[in-house]
N, CA, C and O of each residue as an XYZ file, in Angstrom:
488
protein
N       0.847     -1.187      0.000
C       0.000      0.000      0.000
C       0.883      1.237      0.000
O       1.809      1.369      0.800
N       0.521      2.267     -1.054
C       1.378      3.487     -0.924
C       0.119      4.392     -0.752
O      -0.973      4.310     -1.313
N       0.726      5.574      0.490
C       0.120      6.563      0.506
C       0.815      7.422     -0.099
O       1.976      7.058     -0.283
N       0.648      8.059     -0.342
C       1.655      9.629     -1.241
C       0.882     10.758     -0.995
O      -0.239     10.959     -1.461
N       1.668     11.681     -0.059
C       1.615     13.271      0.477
C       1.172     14.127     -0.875
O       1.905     13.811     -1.813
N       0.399     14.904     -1.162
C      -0.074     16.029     -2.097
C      -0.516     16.912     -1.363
O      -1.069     16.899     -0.264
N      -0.035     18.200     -2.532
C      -0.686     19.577     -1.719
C      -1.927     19.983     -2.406
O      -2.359     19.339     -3.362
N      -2.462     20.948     -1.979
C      -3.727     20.995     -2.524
C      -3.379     21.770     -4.122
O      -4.205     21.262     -4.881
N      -2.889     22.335     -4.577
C      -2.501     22.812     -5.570
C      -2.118     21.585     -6.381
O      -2.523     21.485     -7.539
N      -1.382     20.679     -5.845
C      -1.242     18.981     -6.896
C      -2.800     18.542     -7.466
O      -3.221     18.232     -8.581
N      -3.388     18.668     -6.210
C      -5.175     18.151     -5.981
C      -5.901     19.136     -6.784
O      -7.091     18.977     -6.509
N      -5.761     20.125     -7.687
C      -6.603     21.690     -8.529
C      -5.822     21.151     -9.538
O      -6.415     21.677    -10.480
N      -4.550     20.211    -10.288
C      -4.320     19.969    -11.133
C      -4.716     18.393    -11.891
O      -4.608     17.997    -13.052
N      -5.134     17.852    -10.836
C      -5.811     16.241    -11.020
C      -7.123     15.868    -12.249
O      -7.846     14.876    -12.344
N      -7.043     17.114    -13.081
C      -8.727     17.300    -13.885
C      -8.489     15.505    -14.619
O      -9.510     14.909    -14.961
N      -7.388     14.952    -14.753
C      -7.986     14.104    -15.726
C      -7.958     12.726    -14.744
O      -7.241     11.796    -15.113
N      -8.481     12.638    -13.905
C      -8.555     11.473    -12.900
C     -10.236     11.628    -11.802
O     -11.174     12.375    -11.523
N      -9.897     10.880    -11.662
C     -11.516     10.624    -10.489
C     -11.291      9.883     -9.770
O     -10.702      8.848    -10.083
N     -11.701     10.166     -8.492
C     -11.619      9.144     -7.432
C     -12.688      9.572     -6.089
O     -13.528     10.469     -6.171
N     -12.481      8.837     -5.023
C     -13.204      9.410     -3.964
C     -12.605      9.676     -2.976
O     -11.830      8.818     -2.554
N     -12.743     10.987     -2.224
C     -12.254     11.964     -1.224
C     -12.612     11.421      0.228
O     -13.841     11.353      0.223
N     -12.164     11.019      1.416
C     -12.850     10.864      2.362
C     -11.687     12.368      3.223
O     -10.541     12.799      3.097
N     -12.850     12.643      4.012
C     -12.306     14.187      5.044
C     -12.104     13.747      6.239
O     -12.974     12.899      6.435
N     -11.172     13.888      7.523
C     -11.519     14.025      8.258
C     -10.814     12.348      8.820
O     -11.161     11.516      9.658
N      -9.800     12.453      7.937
C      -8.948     10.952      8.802
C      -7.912     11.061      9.783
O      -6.713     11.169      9.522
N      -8.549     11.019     11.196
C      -7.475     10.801     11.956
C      -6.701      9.509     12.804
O      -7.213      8.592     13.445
N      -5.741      9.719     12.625
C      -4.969      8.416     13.359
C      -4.214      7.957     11.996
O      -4.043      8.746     11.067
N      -3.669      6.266     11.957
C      -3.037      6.147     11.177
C      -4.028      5.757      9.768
O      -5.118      5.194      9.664
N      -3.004      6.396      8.696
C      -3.390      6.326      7.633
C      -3.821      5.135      6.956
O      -4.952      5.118      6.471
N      -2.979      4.025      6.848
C      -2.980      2.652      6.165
C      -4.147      2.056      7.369
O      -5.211      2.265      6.786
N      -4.387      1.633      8.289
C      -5.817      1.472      8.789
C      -6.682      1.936      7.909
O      -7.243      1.216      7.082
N      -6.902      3.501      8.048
C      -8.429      3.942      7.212
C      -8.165      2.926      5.599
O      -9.094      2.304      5.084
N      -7.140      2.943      5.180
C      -7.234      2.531      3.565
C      -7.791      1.230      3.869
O      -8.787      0.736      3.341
N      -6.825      0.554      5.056
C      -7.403     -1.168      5.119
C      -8.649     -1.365      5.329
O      -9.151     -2.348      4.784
N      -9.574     -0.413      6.248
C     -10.546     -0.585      6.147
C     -11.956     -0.106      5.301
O     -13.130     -0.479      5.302
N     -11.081      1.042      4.504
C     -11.901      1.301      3.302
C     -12.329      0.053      2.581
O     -13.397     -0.548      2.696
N     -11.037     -0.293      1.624
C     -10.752     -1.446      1.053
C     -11.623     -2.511      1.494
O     -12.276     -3.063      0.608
N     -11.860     -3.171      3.445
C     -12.393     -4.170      3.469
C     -13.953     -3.700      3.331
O     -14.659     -4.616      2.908
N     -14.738     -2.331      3.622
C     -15.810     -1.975      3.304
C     -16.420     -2.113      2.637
O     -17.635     -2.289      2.726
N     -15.466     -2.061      1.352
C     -16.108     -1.854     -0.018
C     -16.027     -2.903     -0.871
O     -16.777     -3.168     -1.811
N     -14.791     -3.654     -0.372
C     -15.187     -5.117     -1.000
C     -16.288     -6.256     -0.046
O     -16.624     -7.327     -0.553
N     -16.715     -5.889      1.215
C     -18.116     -6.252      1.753
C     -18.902     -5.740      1.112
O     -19.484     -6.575      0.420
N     -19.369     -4.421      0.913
C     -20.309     -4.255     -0.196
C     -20.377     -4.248     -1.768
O     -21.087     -3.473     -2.409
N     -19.573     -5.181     -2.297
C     -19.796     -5.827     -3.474
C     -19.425     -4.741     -4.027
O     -20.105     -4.524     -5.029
N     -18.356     -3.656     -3.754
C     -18.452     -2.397     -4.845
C     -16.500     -2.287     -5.469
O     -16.035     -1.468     -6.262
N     -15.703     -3.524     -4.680
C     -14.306     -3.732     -5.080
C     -14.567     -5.039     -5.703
O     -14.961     -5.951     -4.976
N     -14.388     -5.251     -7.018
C     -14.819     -6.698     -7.392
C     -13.141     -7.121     -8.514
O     -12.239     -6.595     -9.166
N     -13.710     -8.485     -8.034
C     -12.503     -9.380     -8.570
C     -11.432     -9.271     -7.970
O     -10.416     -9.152     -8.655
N     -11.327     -9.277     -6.514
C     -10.131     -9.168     -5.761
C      -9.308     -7.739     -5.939
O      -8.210     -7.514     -5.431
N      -9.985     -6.918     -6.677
C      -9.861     -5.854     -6.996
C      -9.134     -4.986     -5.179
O      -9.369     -5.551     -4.111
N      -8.605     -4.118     -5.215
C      -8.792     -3.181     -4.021
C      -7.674     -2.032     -4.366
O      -6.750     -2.183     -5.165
N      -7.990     -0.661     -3.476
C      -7.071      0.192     -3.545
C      -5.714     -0.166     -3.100
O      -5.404     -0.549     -1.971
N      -4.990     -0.010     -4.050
C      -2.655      0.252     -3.828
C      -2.269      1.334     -3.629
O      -1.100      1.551     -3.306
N      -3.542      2.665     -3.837
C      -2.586      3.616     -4.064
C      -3.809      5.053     -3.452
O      -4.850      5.626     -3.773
N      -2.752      5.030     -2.400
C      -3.355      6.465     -1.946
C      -2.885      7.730     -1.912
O      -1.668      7.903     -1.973
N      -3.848      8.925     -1.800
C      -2.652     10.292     -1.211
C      -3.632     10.937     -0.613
O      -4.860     10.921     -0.699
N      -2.425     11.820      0.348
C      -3.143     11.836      1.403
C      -2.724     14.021      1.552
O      -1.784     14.714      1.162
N      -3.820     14.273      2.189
C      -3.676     15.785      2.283
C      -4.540     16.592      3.153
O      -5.730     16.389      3.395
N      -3.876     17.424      3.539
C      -4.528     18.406      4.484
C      -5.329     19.504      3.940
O      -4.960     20.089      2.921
N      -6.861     19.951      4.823
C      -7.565     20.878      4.036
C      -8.142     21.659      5.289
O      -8.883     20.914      5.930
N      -8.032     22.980      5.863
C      -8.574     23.452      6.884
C      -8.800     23.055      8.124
O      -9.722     23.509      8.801
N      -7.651     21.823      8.691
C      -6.574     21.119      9.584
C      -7.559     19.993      9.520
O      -8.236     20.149     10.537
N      -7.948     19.086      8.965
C      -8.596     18.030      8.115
C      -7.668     17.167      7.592
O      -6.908     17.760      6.827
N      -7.394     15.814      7.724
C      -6.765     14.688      7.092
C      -7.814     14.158      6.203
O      -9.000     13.942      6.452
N      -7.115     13.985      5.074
C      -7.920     13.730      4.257
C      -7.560     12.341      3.236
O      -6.355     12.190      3.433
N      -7.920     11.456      2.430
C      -7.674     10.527      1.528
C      -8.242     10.672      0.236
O      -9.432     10.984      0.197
N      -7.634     10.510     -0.817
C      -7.900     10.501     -1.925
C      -7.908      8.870     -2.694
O      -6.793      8.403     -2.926
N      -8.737      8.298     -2.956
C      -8.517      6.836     -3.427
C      -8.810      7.487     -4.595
O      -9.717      8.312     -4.701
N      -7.906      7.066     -5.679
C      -7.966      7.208     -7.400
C      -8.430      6.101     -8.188
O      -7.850      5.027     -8.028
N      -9.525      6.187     -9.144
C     -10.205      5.412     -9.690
C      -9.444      4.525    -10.742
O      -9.931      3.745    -11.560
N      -8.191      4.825    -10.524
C      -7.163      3.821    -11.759
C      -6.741      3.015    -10.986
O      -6.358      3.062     -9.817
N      -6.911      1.676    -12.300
C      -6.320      0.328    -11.586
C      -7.024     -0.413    -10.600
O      -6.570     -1.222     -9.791
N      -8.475      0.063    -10.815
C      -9.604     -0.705     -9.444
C     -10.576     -1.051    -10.446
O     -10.900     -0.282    -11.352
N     -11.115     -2.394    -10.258
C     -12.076     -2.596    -10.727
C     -13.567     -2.477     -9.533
O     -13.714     -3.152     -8.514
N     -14.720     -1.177    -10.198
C     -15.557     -1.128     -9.070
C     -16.302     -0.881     -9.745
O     -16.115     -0.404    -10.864
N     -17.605     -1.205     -9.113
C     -19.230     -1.124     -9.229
C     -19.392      0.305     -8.682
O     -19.279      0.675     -7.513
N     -19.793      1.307    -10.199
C     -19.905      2.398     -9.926
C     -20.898      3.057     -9.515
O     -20.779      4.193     -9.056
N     -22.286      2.288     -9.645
C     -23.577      2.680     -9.165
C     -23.563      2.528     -7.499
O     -24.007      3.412     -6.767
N     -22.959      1.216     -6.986
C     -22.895      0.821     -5.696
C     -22.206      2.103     -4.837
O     -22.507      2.758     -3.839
N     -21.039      2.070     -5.876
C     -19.814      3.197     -4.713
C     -20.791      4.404     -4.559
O     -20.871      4.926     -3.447
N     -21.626      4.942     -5.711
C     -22.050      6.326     -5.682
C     -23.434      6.623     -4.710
O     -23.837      7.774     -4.545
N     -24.130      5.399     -4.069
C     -25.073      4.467     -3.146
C     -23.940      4.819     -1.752
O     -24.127      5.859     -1.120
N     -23.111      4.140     -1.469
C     -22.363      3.902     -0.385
C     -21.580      5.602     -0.111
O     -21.105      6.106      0.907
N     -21.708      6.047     -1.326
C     -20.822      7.520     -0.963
C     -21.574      8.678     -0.130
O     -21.221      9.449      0.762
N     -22.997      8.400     -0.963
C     -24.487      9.456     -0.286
C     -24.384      9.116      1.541
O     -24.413      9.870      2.513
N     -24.229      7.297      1.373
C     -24.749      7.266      2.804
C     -23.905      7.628      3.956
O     -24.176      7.890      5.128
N     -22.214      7.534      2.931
C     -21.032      7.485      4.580
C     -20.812      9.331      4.523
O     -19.906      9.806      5.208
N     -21.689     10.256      3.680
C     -21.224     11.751      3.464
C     -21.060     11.930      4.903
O     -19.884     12.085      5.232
N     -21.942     11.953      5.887
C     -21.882     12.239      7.047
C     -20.856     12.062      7.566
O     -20.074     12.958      7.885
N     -20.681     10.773      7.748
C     -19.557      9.876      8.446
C     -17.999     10.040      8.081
O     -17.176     10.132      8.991
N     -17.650     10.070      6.860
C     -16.856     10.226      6.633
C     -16.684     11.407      5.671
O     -15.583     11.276      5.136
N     -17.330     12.540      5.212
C     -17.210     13.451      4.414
C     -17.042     12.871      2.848
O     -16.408     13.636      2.120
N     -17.577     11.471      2.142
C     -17.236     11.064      1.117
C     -17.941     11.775     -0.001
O     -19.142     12.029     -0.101
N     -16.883     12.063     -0.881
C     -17.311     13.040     -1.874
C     -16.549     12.582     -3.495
O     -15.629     11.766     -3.553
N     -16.796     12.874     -4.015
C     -15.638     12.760     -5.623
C     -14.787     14.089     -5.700
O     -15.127     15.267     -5.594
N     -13.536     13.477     -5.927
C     -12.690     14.200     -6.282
C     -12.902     15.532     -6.971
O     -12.329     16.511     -6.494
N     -13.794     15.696     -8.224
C     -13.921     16.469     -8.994
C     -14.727     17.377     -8.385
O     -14.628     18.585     -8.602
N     -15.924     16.647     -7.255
C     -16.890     18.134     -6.449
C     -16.017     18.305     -5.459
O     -16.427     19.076     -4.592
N     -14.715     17.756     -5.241
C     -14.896     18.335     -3.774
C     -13.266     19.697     -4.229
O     -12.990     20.639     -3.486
N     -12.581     19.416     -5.405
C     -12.073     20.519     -6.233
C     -12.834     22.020     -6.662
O     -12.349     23.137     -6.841
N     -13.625     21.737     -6.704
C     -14.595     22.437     -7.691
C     -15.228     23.660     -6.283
O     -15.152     24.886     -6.367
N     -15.899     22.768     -4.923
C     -16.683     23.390     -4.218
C     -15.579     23.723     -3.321
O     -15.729     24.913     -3.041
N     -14.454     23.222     -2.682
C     -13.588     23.345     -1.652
C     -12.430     24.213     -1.892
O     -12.113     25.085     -1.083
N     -11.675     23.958     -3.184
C     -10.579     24.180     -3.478
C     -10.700     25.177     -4.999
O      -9.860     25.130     -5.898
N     -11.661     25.853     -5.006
C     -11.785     26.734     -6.019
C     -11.842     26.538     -7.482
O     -12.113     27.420     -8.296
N     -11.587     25.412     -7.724
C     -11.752     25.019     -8.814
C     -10.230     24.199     -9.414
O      -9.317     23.852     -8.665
N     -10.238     24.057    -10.541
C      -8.646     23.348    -11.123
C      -8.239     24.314    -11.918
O      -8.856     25.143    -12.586
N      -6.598     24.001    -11.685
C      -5.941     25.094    -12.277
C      -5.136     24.359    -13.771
O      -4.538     23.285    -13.844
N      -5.357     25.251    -14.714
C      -4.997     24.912    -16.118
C      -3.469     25.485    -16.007
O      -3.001     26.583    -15.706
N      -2.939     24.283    -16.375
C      -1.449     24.373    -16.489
C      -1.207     25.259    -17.715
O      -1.945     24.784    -18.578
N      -0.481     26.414    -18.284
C       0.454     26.829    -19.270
C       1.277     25.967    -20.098
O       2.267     25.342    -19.716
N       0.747     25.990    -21.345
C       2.347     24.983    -22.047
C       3.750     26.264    -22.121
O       3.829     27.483    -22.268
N       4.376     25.495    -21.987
C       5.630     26.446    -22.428
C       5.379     27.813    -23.639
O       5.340     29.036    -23.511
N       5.264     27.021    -24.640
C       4.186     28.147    -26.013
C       3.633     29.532    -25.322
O       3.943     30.717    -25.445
N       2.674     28.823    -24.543
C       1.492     29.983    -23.688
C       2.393     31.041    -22.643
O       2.008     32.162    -22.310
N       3.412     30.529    -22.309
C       4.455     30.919    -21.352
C       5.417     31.588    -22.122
O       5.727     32.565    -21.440
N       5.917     31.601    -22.931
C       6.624     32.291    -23.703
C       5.767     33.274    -24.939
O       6.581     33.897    -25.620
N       4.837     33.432    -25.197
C       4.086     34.242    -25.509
C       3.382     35.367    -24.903
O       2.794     36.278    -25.486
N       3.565     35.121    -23.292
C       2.946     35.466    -22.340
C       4.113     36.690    -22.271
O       3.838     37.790    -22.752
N       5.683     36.392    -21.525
C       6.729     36.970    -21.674
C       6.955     38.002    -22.496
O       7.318     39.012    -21.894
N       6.827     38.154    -24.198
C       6.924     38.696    -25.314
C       6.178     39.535    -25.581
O       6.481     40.491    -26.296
N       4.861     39.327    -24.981
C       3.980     40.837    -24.765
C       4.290     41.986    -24.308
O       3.449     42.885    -24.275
């Protein structure tokens, strides 16, 4: 299991990924994942031995937070989006993309170099 540290500015550049946000994790990290993981493969929503490898983890208005990324999992997406409504309370579970959008101001569009050096020349 890897967790991996991001800042929230990494998290406003994530537009081409999806995953689900839980808020509000305290204590140790790899617990909450282990027991995400065993949650969700009890509710039939990690299938084929499927489960999360890969986490990151970040702070938001002194809030621990988890990001599970939707690559490399095979999941029942109607179920997770069922199980996400019900743990909102409990665990603040949200998608990545609303909780960018409503929390963190939105995502930030990277500059290509081009745009950056055109920018300069003005």
């Amino acid at each position: 299991m890897d967790i991996q540290g991001v800042t929230l500015d990494e998290l406003r550049k994530m537009k081409d990924i999806e995953g689900l946000v839980l808020q509000g994790c305290g204590g140790q990290l790899h617990g909450w994942v282990n027991g995400i993981n065993d949650m969700l493969k009890e509710s039939g929503i990690l299938q084929n031995g499927s489960k999360f490898e890969k986490a990151f983890s970040f702070k938001n208005e002194d809030l621990t937070c988890l990001l599970f990324p939707f690559e490399d999992v095979q999941l029942d997406v109607g179920k997770l989006a069922i199980w996400r409504l019900r743990t909102r309370e409990d665990f603040g579970s949200t998608w990545l993309s609303d909780y960018v959008e409503n929390s963190l101001g939105g995502y930030i569009q990277e500059q290509s170099e081009t745009e950056d050096l055109e920018m300069e020349m003005m």
